[in-house]
Backbone as a chain_set.jsonl record, in Angstrom:
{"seq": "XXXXXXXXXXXXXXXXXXXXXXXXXXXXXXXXXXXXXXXXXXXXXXXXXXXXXXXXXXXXXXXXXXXX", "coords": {"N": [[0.831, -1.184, 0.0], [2.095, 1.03, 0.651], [3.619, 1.878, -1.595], [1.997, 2.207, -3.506], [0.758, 4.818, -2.696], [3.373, 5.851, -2.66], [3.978, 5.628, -5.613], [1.672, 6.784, -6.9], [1.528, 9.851, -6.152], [3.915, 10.562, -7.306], [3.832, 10.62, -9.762], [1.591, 12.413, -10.245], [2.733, 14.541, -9.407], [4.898, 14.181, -11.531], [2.862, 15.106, -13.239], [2.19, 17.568, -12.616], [4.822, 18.899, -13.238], [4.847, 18.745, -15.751], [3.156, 19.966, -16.802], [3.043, 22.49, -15.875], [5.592, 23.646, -16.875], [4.902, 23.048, -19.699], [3.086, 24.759, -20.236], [4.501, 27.4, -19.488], [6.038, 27.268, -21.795], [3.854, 27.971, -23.2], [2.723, 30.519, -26.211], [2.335, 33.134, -24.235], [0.879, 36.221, -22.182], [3.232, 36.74, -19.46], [1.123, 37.127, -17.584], [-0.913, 36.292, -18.179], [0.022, 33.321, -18.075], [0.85, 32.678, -15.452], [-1.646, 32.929, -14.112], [-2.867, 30.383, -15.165], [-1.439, 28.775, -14.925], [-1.953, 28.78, -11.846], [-4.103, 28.513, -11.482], [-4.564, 25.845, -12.458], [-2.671, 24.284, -10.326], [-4.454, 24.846, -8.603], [-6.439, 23.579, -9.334], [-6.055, 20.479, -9.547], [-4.698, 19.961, -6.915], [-6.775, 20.46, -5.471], [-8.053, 17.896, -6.497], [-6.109, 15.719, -5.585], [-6.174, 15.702, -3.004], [-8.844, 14.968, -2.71], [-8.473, 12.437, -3.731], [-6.702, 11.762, -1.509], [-7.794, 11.87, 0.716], [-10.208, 10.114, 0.315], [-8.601, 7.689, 0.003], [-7.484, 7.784, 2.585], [-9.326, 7.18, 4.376], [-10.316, 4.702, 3.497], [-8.138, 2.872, 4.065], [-8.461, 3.107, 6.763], [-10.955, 1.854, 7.472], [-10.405, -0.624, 6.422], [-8.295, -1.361, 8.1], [-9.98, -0.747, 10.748], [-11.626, -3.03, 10.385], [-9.872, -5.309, 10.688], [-9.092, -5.295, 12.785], [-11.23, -6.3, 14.354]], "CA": [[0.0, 0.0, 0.0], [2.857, 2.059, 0.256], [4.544, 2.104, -2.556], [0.999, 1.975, -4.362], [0.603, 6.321, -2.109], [4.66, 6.525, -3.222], [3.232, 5.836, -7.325], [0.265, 7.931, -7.485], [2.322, 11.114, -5.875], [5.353, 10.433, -8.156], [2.783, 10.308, -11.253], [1.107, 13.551, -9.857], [4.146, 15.551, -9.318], [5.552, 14.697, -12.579], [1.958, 15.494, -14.165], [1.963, 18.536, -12.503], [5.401, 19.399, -13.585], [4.545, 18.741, -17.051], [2.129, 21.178, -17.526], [3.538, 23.823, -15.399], [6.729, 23.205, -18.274], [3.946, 23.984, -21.332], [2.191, 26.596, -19.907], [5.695, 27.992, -19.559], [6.442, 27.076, -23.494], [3.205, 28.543, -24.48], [2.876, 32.105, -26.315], [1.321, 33.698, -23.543], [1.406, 36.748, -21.705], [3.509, 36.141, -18.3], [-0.094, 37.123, -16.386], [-2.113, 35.043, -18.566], [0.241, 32.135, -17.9], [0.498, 32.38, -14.013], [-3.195, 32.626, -13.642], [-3.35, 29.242, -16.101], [-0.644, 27.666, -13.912], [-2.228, 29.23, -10.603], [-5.397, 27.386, -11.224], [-4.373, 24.095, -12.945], [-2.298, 23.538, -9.689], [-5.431, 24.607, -7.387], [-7.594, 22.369, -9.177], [-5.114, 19.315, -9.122], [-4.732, 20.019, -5.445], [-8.164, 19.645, -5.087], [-8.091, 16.624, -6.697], [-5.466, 14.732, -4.967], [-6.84, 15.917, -1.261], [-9.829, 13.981, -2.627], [-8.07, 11.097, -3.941], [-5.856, 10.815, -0.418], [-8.78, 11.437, 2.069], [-10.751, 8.586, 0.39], [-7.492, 6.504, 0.53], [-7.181, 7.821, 3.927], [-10.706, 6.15, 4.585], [-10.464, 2.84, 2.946], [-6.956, 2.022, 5.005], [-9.109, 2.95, 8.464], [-11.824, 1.014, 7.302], [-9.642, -1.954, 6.632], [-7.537, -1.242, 9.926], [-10.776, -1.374, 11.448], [-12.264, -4.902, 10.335], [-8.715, -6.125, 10.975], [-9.066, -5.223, 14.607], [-12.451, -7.148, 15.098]], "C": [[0.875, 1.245, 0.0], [3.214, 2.696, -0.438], [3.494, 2.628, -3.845], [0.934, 4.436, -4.111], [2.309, 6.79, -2.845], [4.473, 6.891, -5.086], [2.296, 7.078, -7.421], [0.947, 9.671, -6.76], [3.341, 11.348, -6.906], [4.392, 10.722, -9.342], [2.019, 11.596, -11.006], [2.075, 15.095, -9.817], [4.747, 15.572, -10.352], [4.722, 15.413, -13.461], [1.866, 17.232, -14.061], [3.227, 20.168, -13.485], [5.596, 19.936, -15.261], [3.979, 19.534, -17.577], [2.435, 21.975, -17.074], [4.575, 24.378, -16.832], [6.065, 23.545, -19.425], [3.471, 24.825, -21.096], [3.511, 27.522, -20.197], [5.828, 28.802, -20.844], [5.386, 27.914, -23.688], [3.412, 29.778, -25.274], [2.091, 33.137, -25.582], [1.408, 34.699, -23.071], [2.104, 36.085, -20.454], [2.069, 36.054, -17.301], [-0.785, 36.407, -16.844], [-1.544, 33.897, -17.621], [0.2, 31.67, -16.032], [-0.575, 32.541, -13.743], [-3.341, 31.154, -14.339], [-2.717, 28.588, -14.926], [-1.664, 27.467, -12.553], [-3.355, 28.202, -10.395], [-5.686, 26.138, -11.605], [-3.282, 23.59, -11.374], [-3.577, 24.017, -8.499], [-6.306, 23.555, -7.621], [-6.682, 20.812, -8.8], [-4.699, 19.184, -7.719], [-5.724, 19.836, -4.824], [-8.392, 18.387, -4.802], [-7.735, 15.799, -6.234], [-5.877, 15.037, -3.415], [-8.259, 14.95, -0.94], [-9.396, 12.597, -2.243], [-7.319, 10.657, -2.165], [-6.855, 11.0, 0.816], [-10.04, 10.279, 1.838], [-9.551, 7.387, 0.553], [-7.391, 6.902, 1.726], [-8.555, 6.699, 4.638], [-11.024, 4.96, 4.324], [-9.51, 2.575, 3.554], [-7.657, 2.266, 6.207], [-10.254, 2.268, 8.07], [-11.164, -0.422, 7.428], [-8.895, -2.02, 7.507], [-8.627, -1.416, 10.826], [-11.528, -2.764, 11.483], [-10.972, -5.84, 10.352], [-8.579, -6.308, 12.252], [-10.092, -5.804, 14.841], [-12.275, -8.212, 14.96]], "O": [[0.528, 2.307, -0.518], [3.287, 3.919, -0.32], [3.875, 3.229, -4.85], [1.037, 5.217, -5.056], [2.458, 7.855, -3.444], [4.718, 7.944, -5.675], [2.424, 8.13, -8.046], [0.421, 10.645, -7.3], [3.508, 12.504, -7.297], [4.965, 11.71, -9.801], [1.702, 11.94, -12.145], [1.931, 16.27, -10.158], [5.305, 16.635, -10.623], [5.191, 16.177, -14.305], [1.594, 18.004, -14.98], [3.024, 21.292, -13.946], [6.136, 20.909, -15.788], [4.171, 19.894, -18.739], [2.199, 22.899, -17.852], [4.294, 25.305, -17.593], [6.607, 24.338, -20.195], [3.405, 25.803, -21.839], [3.481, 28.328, -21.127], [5.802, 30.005, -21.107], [5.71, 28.848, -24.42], [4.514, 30.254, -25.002], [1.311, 33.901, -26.15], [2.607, 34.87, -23.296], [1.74, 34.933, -20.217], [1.899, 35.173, -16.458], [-1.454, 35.697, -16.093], [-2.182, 33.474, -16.657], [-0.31, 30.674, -15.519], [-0.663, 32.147, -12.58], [-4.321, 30.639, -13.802], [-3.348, 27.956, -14.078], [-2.103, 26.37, -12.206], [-3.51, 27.363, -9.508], [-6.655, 25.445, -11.296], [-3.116, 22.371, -11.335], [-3.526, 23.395, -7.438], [-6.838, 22.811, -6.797], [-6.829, 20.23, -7.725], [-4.304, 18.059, -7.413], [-5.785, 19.192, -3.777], [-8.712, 17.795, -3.771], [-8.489, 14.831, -6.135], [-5.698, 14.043, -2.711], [-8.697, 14.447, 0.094], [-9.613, 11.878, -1.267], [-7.39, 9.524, -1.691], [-6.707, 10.313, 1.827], [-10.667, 9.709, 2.731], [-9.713, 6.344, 1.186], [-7.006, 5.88, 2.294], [-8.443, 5.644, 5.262], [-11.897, 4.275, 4.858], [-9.821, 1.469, 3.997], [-7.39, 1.339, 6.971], [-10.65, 2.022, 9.21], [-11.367, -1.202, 8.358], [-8.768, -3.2, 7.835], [-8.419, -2.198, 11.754], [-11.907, -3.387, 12.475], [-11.067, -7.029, 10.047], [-8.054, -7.277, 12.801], [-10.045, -6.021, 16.051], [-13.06, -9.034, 15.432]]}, "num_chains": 1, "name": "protein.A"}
């Protein structure tokens, strides 16, 4: 389960870096592009707060029917 939370961060962090990296490249103004960035990493921060407080919830679920 570890290594499964070490993957999906590693795969998140490079995704994130990836697109920070084209936004960069694009032809944009600099204010366009930090508002593009600004809010492609709030929503993706969203996202993964989801993704790790339902994984936070399915390992105490299964920590709990392991203890009964």
């Amino acid at each position: 389960m570890k290594n499964v939370g070490y993957t999906i961060g590693a795969f998140l962090g490079g995704a994130l870096i990836g697109a920070a990296v084209a936004l960069l490249m694009a032809p944009k103004s600099g204010e366009e592009t930090r508002k593009m960035i600004r809010e492609f990493v709030d929503d993706e921060v969203d996202k993964y707060k989801g993704k790790c407080n339902k994984m936070i919830n399915e390992v105490s679920r299964e920590a709990k029917e392991l203890v009964k």
